[in-house]
C-alpha positions as CSV (number, residue, x, y, z in Angstrom):
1,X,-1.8,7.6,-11.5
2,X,0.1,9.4,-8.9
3,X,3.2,8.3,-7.0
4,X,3.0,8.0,-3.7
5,X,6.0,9.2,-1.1
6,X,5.4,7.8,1.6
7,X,7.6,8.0,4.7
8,X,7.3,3.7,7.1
9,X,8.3,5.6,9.9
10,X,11.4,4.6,12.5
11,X,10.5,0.9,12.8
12,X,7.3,-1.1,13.4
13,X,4.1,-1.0,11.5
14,X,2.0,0.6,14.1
15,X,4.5,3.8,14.1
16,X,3.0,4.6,10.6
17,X,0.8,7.1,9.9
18,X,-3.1,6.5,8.8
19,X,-2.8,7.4,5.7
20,X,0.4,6.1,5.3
21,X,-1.3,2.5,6.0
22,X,-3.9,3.4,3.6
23,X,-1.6,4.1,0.7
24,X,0.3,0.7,1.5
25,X,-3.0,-1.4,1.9
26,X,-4.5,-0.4,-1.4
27,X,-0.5,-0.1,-3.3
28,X,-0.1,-2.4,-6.9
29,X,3.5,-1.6,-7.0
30,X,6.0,-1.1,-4.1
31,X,9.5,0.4,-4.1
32,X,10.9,-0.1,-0.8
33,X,14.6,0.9,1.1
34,X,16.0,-1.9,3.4
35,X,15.6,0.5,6.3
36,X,11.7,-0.1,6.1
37,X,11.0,-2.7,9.2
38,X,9.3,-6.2,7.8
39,X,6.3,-5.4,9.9
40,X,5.6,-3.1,7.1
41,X,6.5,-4.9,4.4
42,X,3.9,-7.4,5.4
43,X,1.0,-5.0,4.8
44,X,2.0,-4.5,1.1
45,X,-0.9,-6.6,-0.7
46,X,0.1,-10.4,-1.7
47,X,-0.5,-9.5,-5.6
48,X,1.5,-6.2,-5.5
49,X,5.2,-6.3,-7.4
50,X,7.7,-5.1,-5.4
51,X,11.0,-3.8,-5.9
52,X,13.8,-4.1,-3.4
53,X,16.2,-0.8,-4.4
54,X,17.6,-0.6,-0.3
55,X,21.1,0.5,-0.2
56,X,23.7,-1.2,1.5
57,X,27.8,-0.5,2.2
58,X,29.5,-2.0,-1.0
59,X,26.1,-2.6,-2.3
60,X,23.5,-0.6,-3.7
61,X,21.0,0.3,-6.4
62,X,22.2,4.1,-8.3
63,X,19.9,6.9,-7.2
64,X,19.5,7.6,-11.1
65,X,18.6,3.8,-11.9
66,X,15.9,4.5,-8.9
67,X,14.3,7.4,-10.4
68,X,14.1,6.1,-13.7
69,X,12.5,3.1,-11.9
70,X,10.1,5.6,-10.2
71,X,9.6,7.3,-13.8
72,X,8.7,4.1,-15.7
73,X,6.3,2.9,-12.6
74,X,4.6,6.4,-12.3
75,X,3.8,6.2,-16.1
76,X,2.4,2.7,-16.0
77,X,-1.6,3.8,-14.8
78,X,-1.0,1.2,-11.7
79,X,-1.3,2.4,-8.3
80,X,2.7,3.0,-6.8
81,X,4.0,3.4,-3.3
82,X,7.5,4.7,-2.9
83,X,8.1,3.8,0.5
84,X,10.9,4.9,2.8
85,X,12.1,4.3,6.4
86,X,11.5,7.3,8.9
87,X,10.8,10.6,6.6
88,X,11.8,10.3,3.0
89,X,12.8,13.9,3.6
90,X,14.9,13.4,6.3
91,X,18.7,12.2,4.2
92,X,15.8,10.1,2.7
93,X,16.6,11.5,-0.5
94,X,13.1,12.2,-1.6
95,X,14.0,16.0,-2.7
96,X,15.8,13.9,-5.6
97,X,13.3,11.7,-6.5
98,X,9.8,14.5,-6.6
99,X,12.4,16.3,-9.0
100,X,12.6,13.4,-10.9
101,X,9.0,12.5,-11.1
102,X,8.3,16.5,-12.0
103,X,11.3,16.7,-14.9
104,X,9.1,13.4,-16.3
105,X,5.3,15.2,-15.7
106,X,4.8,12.2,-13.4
107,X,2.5,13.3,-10.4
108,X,3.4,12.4,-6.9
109,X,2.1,12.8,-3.5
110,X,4.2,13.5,-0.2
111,X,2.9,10.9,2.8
112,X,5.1,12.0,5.5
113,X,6.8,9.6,8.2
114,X,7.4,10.3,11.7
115,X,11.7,10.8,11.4
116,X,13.8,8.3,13.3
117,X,16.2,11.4,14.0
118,X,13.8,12.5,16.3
119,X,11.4,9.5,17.5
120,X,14.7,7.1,17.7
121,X,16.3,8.8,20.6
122,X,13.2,8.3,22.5
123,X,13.0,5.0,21.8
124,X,15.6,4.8,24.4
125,X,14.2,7.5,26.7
126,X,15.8,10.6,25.4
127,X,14.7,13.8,24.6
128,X,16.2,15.6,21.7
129,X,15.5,19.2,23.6
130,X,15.2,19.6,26.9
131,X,14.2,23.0,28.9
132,X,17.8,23.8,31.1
133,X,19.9,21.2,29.2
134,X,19.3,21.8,25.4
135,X,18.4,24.5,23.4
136,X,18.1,23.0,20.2
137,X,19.0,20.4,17.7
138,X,21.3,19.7,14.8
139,X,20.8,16.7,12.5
140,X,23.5,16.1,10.2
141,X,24.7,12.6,8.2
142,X,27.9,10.8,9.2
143,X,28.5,9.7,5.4
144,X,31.7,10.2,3.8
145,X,31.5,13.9,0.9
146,X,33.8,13.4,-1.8
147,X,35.6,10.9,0.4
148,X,36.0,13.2,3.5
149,X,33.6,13.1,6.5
150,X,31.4,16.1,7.2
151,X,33.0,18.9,9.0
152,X,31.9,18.5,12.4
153,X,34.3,20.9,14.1
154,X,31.8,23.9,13.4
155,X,29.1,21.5,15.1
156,X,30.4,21.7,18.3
157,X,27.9,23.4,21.0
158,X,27.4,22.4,24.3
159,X,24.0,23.7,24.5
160,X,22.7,22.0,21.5
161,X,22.3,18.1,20.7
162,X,23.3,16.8,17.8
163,X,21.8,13.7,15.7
164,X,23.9,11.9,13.3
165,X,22.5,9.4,10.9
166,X,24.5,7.0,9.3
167,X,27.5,7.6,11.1
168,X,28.6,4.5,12.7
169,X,31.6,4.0,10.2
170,X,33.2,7.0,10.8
171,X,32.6,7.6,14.4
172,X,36.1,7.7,15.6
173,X,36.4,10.9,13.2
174,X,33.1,12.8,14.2
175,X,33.9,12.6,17.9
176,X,37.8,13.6,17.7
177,X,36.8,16.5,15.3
178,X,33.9,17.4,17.9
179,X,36.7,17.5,21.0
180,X,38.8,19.8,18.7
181,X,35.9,21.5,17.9
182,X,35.5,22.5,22.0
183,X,33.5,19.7,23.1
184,X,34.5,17.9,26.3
185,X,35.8,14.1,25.9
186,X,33.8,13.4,28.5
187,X,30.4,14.6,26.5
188,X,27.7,12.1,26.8
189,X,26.6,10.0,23.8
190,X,24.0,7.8,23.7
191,X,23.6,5.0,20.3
192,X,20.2,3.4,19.7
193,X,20.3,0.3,17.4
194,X,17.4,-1.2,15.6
195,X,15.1,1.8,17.3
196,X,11.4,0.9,18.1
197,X,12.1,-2.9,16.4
198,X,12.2,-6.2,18.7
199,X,16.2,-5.8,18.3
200,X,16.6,-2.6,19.9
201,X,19.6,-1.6,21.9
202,X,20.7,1.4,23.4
203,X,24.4,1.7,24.2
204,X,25.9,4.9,26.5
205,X,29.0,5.5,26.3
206,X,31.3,9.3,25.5
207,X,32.9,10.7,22.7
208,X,36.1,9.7,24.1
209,X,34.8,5.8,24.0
210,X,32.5,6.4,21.2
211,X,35.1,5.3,18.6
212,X,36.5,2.0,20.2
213,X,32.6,1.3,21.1
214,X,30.7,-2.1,19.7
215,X,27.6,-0.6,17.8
216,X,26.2,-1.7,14.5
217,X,24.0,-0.4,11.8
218,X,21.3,1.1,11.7
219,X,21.9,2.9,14.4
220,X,21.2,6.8,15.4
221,X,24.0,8.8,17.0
222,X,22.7,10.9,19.6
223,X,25.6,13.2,21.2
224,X,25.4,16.3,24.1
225,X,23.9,16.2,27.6
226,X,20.4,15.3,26.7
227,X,22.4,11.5,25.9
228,X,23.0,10.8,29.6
229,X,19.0,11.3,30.6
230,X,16.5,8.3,30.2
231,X,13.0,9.8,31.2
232,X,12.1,5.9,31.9
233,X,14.7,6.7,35.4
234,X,13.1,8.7,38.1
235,X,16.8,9.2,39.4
236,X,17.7,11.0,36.3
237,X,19.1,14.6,37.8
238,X,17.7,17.2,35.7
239,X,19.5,20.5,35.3
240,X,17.3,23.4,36.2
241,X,19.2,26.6,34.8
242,X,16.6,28.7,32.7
243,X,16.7,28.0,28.9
């Protein structure tokens, strides 16, 4: 049998794709992250095994003991659903595990999910791009490399908006290496908790406040001026300079 990728979307079950849904409905064997919302969860089958591998801070399954799970599961003949929250493509890690499954001849199949990096933010009424206020976007992970935080001096554009997953730990550090990086302290960021789940809450605050602000995990980072705008506002002001 082949394993299936597939990618539970940002939060709730009716964010998933079809075929996503299909995969789930008709799964013998799940292997699920704890970023995949219980909505989900619920359409696994009553008779299907399930195995929780979600990482946690201080607590976590190894990537290699999840491949190996993935390896064993793919070889069994039984019908497997590797499910991840947003896009397992997305810092979901899935590059790792289809070159797992391919090292072991185990086939797979990709399901992607729609990427909270991009649907979160909107969640709360932001746009990632925006014609006259942002040119593009950069998505980049707050987690700690060899014990150091990304370098996000280099990341510093006014006319782009950046996305950082997984960042809330260390958000003191992004936002001072951002200001010495050019960006203004007065830069609009915008955090969205618990996106698109009952629980959701959207907190705007600065880079020069973003470090002393409440916010817990999971959360998306969303920095640059696209943070201040809530399309949900009609008195939004909209800049109107040419892209």
């Amino acid at each position: 049998m082949t394993v299936q990728l597939v990618g539970a979307g940002p939060g709730e079950a009716d964010l998933l794709t079809v075929r996503a849904a299909r995969a789930i409905a008709s799964a013998e064997v799940v292997v699920f992250d704890r970023l995949v919302d219980r909505s989900v969860l619920n359409l696994i089958p009553p008779m299907a095994d399930r195995y929780d591998v979600g990482k946690t801070p201080g607590q976590s399954s190894s990537q290699e003991a999840t491949n190996e799970l993935l390896i064993e599961l793919g070889r069994s003949g039984r019908r497997v659903v590797r499910l991840k929250g947003g896009d397992p493509f997305v810092f979901g890690r899935g590059g790792e595990e289809t070159l797992a499954l391919t090292s072991a001849g185990v086939d797979f199949e990709i399901i992607p999910g729609l990427s909270s990096s991009l649907s979160g933010p909107l969640a709360a009424g932001i746009p990632v791009t925006h014609r006259g206020i942002s040119r593009g976007v950069t998505i980049v992970t707050g987690h700690l490399i060899d014990g150091e935080c990304n370098s996000f001096v280099h990341l510093a554009n006014p006319e782009l908006t950046l996305v950082v997953l997984m960042g809330v730990a260390h958000r003191a550090e992004i936002a001072r290496q951002l200001v010495l990086g050019g960006l203004t302290p007065d830069t609009p960021v915008a955090v969205i908790e618990r996106a698109y789940t009952a629980s959701q809450r959207t907190v705007r605050t600065t880079l020069q406040r973003l470090g002393t602000t409440e916010i817990a995990n999971p959360a998306i980072i969303v920095i640059g001026a696209v943070a201040a705008m809530s399309l949900n506002d009609i008195t939004t002001e909209l800049a109107t300079a040419a892209w």
